[in-house]
LOVOMAR-144915 format. One record per residue (C-alpha): x, y, z. Coordinates in steps of 0.05 Angstrom, whole numbers, plus 5000, padded with zeros to 4 digits. Each point is the difference from the previous one (the first is absolute). Example, Ala and Ser with C-alpha at 12.3 -4.5 7.8 and 13.67 -1.06 7.14 Angstrom:
2
<x=5246	y=4910	z=5156>
<x=5027	y=5069	z=4987>
This chain:
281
<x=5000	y=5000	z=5000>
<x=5057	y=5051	z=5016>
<x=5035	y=4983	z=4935>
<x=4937	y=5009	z=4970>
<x=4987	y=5076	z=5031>
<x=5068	y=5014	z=4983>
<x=4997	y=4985	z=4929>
<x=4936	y=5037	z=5006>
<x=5034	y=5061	z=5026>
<x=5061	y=5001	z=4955>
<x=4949	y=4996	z=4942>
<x=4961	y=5058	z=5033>
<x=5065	y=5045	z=5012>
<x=5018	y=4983	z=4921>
<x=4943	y=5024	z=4981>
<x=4990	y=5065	z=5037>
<x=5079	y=5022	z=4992>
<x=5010	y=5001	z=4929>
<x=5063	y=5036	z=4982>
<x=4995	y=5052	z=4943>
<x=5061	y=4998	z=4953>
<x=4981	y=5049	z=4946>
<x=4973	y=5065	z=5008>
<x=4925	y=5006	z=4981>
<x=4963	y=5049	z=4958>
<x=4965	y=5064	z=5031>
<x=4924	y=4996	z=4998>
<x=4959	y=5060	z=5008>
<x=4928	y=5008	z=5040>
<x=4964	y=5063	z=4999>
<x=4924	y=5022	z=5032>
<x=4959	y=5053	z=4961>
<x=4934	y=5035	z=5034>
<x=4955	y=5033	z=4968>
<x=4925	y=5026	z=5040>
<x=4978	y=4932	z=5039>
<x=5043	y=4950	z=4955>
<x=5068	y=4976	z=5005>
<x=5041	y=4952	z=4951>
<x=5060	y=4963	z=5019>
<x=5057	y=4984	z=4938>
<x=5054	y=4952	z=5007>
<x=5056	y=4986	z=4949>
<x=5040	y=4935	z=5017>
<x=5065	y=5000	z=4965>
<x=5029	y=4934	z=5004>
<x=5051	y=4949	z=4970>
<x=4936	y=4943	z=4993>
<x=4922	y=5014	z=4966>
<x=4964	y=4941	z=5025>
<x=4948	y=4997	z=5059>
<x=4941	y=4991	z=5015>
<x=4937	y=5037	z=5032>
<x=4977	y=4963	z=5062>
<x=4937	y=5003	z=5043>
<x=5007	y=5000	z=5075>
<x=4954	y=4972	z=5046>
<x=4973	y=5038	z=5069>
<x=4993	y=4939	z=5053>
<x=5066	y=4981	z=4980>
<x=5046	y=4981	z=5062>
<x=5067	y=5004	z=4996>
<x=5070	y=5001	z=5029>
<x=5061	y=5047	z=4968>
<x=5049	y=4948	z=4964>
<x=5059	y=5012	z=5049>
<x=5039	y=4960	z=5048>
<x=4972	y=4991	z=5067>
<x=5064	y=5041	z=5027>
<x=4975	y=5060	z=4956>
<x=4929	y=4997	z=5042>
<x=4963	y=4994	z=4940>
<x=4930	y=5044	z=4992>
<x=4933	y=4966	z=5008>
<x=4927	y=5025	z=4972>
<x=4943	y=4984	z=4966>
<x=4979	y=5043	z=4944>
<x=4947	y=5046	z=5009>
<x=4996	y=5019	z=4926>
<x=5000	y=4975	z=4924>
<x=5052	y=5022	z=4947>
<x=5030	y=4997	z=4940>
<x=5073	y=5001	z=4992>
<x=5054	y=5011	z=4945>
<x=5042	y=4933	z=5018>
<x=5066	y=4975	z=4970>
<x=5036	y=4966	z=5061>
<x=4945	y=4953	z=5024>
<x=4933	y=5009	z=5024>
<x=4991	y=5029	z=5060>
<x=5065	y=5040	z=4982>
<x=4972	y=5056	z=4969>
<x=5040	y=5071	z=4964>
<x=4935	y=5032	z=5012>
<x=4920	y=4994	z=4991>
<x=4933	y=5035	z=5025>
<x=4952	y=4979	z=5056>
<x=4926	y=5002	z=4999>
<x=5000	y=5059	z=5039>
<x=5045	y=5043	z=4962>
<x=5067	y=4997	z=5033>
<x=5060	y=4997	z=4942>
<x=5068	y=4978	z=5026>
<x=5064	y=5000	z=4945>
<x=5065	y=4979	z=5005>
<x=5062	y=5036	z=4961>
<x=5077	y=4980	z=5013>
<x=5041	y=5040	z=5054>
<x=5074	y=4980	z=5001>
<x=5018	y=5011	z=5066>
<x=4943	y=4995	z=5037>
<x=5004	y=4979	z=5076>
<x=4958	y=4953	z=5035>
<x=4982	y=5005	z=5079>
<x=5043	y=4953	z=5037>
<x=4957	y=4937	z=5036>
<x=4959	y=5027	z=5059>
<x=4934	y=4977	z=5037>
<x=4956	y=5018	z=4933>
<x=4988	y=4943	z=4963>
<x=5031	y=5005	z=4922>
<x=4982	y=4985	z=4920>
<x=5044	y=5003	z=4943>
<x=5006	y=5055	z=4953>
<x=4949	y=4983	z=4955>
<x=4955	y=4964	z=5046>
<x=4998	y=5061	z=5035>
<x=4961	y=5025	z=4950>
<x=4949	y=4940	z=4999>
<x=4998	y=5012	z=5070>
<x=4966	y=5070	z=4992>
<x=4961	y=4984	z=4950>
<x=4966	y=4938	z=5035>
<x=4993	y=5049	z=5070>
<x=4994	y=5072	z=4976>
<x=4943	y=5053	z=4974>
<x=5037	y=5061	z=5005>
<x=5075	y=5030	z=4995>
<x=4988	y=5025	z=5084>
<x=4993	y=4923	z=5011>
<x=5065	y=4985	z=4962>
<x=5036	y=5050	z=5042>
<x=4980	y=4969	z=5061>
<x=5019	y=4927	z=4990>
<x=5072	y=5024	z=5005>
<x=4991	y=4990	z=5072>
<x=4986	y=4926	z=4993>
<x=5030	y=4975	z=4943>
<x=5070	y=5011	z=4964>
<x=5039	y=4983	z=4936>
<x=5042	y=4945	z=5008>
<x=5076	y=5020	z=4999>
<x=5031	y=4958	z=4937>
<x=4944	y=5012	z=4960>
<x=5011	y=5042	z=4933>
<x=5014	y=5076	z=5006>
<x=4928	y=5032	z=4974>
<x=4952	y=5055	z=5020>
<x=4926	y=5010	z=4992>
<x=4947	y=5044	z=4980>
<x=4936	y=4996	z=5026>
<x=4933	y=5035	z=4987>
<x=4925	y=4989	z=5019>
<x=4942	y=5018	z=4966>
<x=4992	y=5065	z=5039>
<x=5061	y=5027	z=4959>
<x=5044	y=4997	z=5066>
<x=5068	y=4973	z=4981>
<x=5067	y=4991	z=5047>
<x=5061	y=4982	z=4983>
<x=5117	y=4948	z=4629>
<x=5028	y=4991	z=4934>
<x=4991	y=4938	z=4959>
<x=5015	y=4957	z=5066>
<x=4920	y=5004	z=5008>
<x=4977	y=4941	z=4995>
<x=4927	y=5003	z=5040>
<x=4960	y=5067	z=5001>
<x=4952	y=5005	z=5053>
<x=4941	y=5047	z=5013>
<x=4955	y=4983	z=5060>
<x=4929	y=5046	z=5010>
<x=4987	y=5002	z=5072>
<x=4930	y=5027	z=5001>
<x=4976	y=4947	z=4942>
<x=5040	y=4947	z=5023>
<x=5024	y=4992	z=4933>
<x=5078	y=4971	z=4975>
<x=5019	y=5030	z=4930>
<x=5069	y=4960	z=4982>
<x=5044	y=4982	z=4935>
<x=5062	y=4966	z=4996>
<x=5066	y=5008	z=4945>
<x=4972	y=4936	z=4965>
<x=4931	y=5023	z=4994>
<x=4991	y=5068	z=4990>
<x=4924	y=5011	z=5011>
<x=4964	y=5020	z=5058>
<x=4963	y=4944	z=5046>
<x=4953	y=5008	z=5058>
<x=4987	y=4970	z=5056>
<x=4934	y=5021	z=5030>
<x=5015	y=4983	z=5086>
<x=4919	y=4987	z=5007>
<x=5004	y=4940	z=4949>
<x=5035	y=4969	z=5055>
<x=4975	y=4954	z=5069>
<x=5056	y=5008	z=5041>
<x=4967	y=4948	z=5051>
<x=5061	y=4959	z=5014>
<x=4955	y=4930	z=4995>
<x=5000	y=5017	z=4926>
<x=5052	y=4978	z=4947>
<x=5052	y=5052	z=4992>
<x=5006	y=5021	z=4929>
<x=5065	y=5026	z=4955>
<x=5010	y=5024	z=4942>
<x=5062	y=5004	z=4948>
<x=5022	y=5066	z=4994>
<x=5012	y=4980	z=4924>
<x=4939	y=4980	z=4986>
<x=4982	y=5028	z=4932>
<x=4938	y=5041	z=5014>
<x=4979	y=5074	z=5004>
<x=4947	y=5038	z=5036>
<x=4964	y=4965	z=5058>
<x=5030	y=4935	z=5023>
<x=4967	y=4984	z=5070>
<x=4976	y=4937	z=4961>
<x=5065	y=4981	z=4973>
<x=5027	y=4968	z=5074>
<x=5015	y=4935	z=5008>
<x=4999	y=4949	z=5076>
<x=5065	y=5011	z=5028>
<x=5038	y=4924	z=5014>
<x=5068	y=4984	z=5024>
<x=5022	y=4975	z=4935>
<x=4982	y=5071	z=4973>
<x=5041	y=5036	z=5062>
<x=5057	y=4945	z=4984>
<x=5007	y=5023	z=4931>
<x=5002	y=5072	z=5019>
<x=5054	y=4994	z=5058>
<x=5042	y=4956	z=4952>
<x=4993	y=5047	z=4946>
<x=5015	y=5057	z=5039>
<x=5063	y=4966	z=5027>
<x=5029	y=4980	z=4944>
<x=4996	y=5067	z=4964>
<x=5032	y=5026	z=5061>
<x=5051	y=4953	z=5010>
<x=5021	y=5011	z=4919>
<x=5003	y=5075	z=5017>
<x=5044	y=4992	z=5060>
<x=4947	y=5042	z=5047>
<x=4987	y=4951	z=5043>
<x=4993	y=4931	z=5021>
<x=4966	y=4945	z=5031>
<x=5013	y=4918	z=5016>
<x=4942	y=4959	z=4970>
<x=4978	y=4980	z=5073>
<x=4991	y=5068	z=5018>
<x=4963	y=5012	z=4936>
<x=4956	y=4944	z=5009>
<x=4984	y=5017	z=5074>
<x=4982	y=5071	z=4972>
<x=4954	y=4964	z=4941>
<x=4961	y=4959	z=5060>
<x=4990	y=5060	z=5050>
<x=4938	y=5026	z=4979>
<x=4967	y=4929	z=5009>
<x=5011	y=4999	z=5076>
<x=4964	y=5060	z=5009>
<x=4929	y=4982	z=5040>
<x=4938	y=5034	z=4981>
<x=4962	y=5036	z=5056>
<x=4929	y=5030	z=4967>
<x=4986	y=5045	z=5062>
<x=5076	y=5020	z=5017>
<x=4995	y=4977	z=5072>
<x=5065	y=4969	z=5022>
């Protein structure tokens, strides 16, 4: 059993301390207001165009993929979204909730992590999960900072977040997703390099009840105009191809790398989580 935890662990600390070799590309975010609506752009400028949109159940309990030494972040989502995802499920570069609240990730070289104290901690990138699955507002964001904390280890990144109140805290031909999220009509406008007209995602198409299938879709998916329709169930196998895919590309591109147990840990995570329709603990 303790060999087993061990492996377990080492896995776990693989996973959530992968070392950046290459410098990446700068994205850009920006928030425009206008009377009582606000829209939210993202440009992701990366070295790797494939993704996938994935829906995110409320109900959903879960436990921050960490070591137990890292005091790893427990909850149970309070709220659906969808997510931009390219890591993994459940490892998201950014998404929308159902009630409005935007959270994007762009690259920070240099950024410092809190070292370990009595809040529990997330990774990076399931930091941003995390507010999505527990937060309605940017004041609410500001405030889990006394309970939870980025993981030191993880990659070096800051965020941008906005609700749909307009309240927000905190380029070139590298684009390779463009992103515009409507707050107030819970609507995602996106395109990618490889497919170069505009899709929608209308949020209210959605059940975000977390005894539901979870749905994906390919970001490449050749279609234009609405595509709420267009997702797909989520499986493993589809999560396995994704995390290996993602690897790989990485791996050729020397930015960053991960052992095949690690990846397949990573490809099975999502499956563990336990469903919890009225979010009592």
């Amino acid at each position: 059993m303790k060999a087993m935890q061990g492996a377990a662990f080492l896995i776990m600390s693989m996973i959530c301390a992968l070392i950046v070799q290459q410098p990446v590309l700068a994205c850009s975010s920006f928030l425009l207001k206008g009377g009582k609506r606000a829209v939210f752009g993202k440009n992701f400028d990366f070295f790797m165009k494939e993704g996938y949109l994935m829906v995110n159940k409320r109900g959903s309990a879960k436990t921050a993929l960490l070591g137990p030494a890292q005091n790893p972040a427990k909850w149970i989502a309070k709220y659906g979204s969808i997510t931009f995802n390219q890591v993994s499920k459940e490892y998201p570069f950014g998404g929308m909730n159902e009630a409005g609240l935007i959270v994007e990730s762009m690259a920070l070289e240099g950024a410092n992590y809190p070292a370990p104290d009595v809040r529990t901690a997330v990774s990076e990138l399931q930091w941003i999960q995390y507010q999505l699955d527990n937060c309605a507002a940017v004041g609410e964001v500001v405030e889990t900072d006394e309970r939870i904390r980025i993981a030191q280890g993880s990659v070096p990144v800051h965020f941008f977040v906005a609700d749909r109140n307009g309240n927000a805290a905190a380029q070139g031909d590298g684009t390779v997703w463009s992103i515009v999220y409507d707050m107030k009509r819970q609507r995602i406008l996106f395109r990618t390099v490889g497919k170069r007209d505009v899709r929608i995602v209308e949020m209210n198409a959605f059940h975000f009840d977390c005894g539901a299938p979870s749905l994906v879709l390919d970001l490449e998916t050749p279609a234009s105009g609405d595509v709420s329709k267009r997702f797909e169930a989520y499986s493993t196998e589809l999560n396995r191809n994704l995390v290996r895919k993602t690897f790989a590309r990485y791996r050729e591109i020397k930015f960053m790398d991960l052992p095949e147990p690690a990846q397949e840990y990573l490809v099975r995570y999502p499956g563990k989580l336990e469903c919890h329709p009225g979010g009592a603990e």
